[in-house]
C-alpha positions as CSV (number, residue, x, y, z in Angstrom):
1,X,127.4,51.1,111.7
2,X,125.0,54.2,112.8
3,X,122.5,55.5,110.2
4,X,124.3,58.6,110.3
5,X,127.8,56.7,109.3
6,X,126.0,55.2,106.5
7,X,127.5,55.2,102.8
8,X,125.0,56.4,99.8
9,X,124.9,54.3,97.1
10,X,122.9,55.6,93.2
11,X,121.9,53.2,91.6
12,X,120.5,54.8,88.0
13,X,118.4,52.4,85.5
14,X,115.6,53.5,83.4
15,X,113.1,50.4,84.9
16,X,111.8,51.2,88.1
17,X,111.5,47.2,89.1
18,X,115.1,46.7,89.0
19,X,115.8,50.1,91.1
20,X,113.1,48.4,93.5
21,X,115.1,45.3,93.7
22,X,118.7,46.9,93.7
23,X,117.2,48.6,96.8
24,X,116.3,45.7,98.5
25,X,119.3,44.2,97.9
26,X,121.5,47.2,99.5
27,X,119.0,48.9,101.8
28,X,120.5,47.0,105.0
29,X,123.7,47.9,104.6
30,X,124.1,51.6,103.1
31,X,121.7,54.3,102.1
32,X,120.0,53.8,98.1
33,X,119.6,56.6,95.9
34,X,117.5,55.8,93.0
35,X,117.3,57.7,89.7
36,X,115.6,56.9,86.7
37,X,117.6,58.8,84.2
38,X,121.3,59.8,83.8
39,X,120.0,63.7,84.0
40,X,117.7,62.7,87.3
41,X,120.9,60.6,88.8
42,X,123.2,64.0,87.5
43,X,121.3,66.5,89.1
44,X,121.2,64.3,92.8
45,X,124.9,63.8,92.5
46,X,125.2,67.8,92.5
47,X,123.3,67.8,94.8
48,X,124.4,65.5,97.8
49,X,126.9,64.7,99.2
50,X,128.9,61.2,100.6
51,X,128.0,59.7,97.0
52,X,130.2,56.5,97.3
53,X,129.4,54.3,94.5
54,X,127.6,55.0,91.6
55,X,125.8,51.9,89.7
56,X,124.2,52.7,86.0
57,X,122.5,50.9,83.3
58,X,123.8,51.1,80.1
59,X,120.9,51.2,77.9
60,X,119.1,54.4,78.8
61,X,117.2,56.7,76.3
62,X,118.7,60.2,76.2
63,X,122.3,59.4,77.2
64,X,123.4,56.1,78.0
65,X,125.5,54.8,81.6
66,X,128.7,55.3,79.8
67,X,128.0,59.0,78.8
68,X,126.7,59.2,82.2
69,X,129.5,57.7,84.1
70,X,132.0,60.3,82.3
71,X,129.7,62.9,83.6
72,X,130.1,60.7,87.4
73,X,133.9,60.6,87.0
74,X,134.0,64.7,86.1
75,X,131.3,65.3,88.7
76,X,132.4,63.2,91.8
77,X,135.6,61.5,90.7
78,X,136.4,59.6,94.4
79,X,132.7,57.7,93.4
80,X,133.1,54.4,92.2
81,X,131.7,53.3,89.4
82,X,129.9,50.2,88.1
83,X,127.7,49.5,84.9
84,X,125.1,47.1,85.4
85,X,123.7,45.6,81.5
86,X,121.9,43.2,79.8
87,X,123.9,43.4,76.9
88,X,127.5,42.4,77.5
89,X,128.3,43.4,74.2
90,X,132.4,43.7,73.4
91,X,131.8,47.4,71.7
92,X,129.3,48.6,74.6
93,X,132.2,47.1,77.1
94,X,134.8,48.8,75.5
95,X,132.7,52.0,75.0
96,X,132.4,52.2,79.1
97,X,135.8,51.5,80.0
98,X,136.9,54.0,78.0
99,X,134.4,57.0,78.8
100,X,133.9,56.4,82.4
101,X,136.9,54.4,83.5
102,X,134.4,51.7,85.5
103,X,135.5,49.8,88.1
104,X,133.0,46.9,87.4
105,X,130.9,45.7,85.0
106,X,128.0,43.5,85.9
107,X,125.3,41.6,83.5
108,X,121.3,41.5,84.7
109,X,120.2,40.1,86.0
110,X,123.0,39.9,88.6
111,X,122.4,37.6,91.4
112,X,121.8,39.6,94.7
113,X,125.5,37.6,96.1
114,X,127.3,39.1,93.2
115,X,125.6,42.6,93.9
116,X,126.6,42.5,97.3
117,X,130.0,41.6,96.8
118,X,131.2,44.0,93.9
119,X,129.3,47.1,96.1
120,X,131.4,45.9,98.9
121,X,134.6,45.8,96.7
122,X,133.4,49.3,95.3
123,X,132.6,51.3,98.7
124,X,136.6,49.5,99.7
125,X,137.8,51.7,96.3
126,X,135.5,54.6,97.5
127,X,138.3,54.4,101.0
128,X,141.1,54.0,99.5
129,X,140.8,56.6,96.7
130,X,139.6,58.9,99.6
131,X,142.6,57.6,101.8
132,X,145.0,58.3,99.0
133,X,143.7,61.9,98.3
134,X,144.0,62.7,101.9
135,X,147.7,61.7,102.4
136,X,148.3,63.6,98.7
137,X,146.9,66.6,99.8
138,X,147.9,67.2,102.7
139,X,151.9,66.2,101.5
140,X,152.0,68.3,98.5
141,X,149.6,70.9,100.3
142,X,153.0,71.1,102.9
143,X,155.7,71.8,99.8
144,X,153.1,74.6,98.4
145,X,153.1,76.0,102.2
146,X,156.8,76.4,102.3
147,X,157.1,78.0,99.1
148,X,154.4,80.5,99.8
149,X,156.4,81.3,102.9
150,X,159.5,81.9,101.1
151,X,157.4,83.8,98.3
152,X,155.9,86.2,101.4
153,X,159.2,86.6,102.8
154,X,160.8,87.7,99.1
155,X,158.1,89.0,97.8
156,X,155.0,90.4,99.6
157,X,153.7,92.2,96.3
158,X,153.2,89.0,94.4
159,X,152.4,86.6,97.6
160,X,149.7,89.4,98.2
161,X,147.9,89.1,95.1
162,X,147.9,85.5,95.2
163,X,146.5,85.5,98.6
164,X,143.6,87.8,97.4
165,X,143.3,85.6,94.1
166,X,143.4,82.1,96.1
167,X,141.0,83.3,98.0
168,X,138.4,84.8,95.2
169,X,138.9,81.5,93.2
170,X,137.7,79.1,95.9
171,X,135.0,81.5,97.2
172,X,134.2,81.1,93.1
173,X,134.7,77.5,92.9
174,X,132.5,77.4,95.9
175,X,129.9,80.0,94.4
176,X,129.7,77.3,90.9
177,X,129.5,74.1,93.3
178,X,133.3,72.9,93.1
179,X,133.7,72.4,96.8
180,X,137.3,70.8,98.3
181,X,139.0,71.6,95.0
182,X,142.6,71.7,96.2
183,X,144.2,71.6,93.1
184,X,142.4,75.1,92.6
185,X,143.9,76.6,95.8
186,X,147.5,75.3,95.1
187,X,147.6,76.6,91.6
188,X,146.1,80.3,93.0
189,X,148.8,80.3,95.3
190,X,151.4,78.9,93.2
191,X,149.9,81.3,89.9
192,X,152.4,84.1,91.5
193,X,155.5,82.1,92.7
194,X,157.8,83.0,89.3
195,X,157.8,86.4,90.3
196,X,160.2,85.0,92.3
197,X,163.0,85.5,90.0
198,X,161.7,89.4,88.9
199,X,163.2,92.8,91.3
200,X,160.3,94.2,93.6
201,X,160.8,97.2,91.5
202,X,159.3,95.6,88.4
203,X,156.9,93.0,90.3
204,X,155.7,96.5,91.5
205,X,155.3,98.1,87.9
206,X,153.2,94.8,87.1
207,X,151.3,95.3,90.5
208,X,150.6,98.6,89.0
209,X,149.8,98.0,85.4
210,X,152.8,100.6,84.7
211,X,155.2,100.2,81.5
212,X,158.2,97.8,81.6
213,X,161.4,98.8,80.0
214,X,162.2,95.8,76.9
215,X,164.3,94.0,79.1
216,X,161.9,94.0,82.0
217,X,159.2,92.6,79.7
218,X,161.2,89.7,78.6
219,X,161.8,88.6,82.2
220,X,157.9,89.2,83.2
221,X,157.2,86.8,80.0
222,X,159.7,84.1,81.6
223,X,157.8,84.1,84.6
224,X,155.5,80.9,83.7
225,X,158.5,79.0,82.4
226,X,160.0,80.0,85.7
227,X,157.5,78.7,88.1
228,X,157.2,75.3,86.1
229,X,160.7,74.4,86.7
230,X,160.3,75.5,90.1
231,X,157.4,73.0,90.6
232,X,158.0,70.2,88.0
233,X,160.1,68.1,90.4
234,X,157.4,67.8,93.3
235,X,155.7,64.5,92.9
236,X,152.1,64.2,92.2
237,X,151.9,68.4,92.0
238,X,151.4,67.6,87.9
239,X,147.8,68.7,88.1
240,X,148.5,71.7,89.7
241,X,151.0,72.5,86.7
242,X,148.5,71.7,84.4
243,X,146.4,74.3,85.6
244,X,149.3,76.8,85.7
245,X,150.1,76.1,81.8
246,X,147.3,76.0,80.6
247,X,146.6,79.7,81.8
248,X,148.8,80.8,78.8
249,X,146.7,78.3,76.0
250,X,144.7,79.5,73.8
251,X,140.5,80.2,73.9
252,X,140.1,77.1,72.1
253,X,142.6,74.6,73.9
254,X,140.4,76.0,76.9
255,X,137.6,74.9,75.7
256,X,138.9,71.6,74.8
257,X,140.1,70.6,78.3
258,X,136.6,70.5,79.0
259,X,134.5,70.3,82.5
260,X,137.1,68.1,84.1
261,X,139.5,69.3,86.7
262,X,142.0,71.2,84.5
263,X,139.8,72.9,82.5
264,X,137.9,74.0,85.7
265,X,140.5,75.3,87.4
266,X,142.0,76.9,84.1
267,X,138.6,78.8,83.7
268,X,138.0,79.6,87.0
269,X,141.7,80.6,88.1
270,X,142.3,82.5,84.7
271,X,139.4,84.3,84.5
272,X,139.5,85.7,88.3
273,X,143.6,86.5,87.9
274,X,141.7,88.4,84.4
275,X,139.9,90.6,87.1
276,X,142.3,91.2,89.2
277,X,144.4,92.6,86.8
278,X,141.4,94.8,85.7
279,X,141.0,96.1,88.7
280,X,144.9,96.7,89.6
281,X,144.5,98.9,86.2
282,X,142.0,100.6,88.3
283,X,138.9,99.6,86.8
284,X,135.6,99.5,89.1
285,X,134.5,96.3,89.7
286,X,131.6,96.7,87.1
287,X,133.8,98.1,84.5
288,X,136.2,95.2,84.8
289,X,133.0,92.2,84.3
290,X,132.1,94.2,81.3
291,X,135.5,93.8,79.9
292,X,135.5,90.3,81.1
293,X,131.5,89.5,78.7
294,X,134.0,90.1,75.4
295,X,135.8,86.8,76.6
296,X,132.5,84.4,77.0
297,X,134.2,82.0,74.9
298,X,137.3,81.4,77.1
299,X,135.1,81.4,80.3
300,X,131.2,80.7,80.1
301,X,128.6,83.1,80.8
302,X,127.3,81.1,83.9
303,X,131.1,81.6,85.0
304,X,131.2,85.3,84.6
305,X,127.8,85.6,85.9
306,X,129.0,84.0,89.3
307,X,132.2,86.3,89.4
308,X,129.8,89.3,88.8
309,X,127.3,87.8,91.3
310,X,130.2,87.3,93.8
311,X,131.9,90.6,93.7
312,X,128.7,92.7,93.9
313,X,127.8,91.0,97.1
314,X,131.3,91.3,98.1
315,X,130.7,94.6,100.0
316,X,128.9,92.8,103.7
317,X,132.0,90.7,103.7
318,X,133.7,92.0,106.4
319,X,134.1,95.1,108.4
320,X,136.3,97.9,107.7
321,X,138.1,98.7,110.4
322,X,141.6,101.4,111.5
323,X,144.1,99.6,113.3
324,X,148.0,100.1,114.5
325,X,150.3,97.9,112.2
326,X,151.4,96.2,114.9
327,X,148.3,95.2,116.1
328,X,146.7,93.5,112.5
329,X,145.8,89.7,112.9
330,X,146.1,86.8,110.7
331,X,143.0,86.4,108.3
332,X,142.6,90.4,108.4
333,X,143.0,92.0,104.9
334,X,144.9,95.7,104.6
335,X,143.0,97.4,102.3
336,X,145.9,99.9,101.7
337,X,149.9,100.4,100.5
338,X,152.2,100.3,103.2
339,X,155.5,101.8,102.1
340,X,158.6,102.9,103.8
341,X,160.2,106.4,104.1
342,X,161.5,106.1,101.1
343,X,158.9,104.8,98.7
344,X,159.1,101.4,98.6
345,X,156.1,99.2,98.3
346,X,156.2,96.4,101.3
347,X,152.7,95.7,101.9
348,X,150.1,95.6,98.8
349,X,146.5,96.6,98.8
350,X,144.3,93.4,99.1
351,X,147.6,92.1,101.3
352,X,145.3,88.8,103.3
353,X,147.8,88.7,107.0
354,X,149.3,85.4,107.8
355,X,151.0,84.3,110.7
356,X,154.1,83.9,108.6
357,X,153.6,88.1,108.0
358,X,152.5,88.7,111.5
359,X,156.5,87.2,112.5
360,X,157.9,89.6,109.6
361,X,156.6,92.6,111.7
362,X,159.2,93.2,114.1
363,X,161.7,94.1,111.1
364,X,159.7,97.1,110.1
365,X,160.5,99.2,112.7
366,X,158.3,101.4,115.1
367,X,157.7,103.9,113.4
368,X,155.8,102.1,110.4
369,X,154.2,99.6,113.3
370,X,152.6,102.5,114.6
371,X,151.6,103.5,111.9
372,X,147.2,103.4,111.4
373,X,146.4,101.2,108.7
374,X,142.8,100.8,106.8
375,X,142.0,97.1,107.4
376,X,139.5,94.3,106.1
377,X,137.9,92.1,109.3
378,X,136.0,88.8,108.2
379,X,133.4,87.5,110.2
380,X,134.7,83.6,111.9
């Protein structure tokens, strides 16, 4: 195996002899990361990558390797994880399990066979966990795809927003270092797929922040109910779900669910859908973060900070360019309403093009394809 190939292993303990001979031990085989605290080992596993097993003492001063290995699970959860003690106690056992959800738990000293062999067994657990996610992803990423396409093909004003909202959340995510956070993107995409069961005509008063009629407002309400039942029969999407409901839950249920995935997602997808609504009211982008600092307490400062961060950079994102309808390209944004004759809405503002859209053109009609249209161009 290449050095380049190599797994990383962290190995945390508070006695810089047993890092030195944990080292020795694994050097040969995979790349050691040494730390020698949980917030030195916490701040390395933010910021590397190809962490594959994590090994902690338990008996640390400031927060001990089960603390720390909830923190591992939150932080990097494919990372196996292993607590290495001299105190085999029942309670401190019981303690680890239960926090960090460890996959093996060793006693010092620990004979340099043993260490070897329950690495090996963890870096196998690092595969197949990665294994797993891959065949998971890209399986229920393929149910979430067709949906979309029949949510674009329905319904461009709500598969528009959640095309500009999918892609501000990752760009977040990204921005507050949640990389690869698929359950993120689905739930983006999937936030708009009950307005399914709404008319265009009142998709497009929400669009619009315009006034429902009664009976409007109590099918606008349904729409979370709608896309759960839509979605609760997918296997292994209840994550994704998760995120979706808790969107509704209140400031303090938020802050319950914690740093882990759902409450991540929750915070991050809510409070960016929170903008965009701002702004569809026609708030400036400034106008709508100020709005956004009266509801710290649902999202975080540092969050709101990023969003603020993100959208006032957001204006060297692309080129704005005029081009024939006929003639936009997948990954282009059209930065204005496209109606018909008539008056009604077909393409929102913010509208990102897909190749599924790019097939819908040819039922337009030539007059609207040759029409000049105000569009967004990302760099590649």
């Amino acid at each position: 195996m290449g050095s380049a190939e190599r797994l990383r292993i962290l190995c945390v303990d508070d006695e810089p002899r047993v890092l030195e001979g944990l080292a020795l031990h694994l050097r040969k085989e995979y790349e050691v990361l040494t730390a020698v605290s949980a917030q030195d080992a916490l701040r390395i596993l933010r910021d590397q990558r190809g962490i594959a097993v994590v090994v902690s003492d338990m008996r640390m001063p400031g927060m001990d390797g089960a603390t720390l290995l909830q923190h591992v699970r939150q932080i990097v959860p494919a990372a196996t994880r292993m607590l290495l003690t001299g105190d085999p106690g029942r309670d401190a056992a019981v303690d680890a399990v239960n926090k960090g959800q460890i996959f093996r738990y060793l006693t010092k000293p620990c004979p340099p066979a043993d260490l070897r062999s329950a690495i090996a067994a963890g870096v196998m657990q690092h595969r197949l966990v990665n294994a797993e996610r891959a065949v998971l992803r890209e399986t229920l990423l393929g149910c979430v795809q067709a949906l979309i396409d029949v949510l674009a093909m329905t319904n461009p004003v709500a598969f528009g927003r959640a095309s500009r909202v999918k892609r501000a959340a990752v760009e977040l995510a990204e921005r507050t270092g949640h990389e690869d956070f698929w359950q993120l993107a689905a739930a983006a995409m999937l936030s708009q797929v009950g307005y399914i069961s709404l008319p265009t005509e009142t998709v497009e008063k929400l669009y619009y922040g315009e006034r429902l009629t009664p009976e409007e407002r109590v099918l606008a309400e349904g729409v979370p109910q709608v896309a759960v039942r839509l979605l609760e029969h997918i296997p292994r999407l209840e994550p994704v779900i998760q995120v979706l409901v808790a969107l509704n839950a209140p400031d303090e249920q938020i802050v319950r669910l914690g740093d882990g995935t759902i409450g991540t997602a929750a915070r991050i997808l809510g409070l960016v859908l929170a903008y965009d609504e701002l702004t569809l009211q026609g708030r400036s982008p400034a106008e709508a973060v100020t709005s956004l600092r009266g509801r710290e307490a649902r999202f975080g400062t540092a969050l709101i900070d990023s969003l603020a961060q993100q959208f006032g950079m957001a204006s060297g994102a692309g080129e704005m360019r005029e081009v024939l309808l006929r003639s936009v390209t997948a990954g282009m944004t059209i930065m204005q309403d496209i109606r018909t004759s008539l008056g009604t809405l077909l393409v929102p503002s913010g509208f990102e093009v897909t190749e599924a859209f790019r097939e819908r053109l040819s039922n337009f009609g030539p007059d609207l394809l040759s029409e000049r249209v105000q569009v967004l161009a990302r760099p590649h």
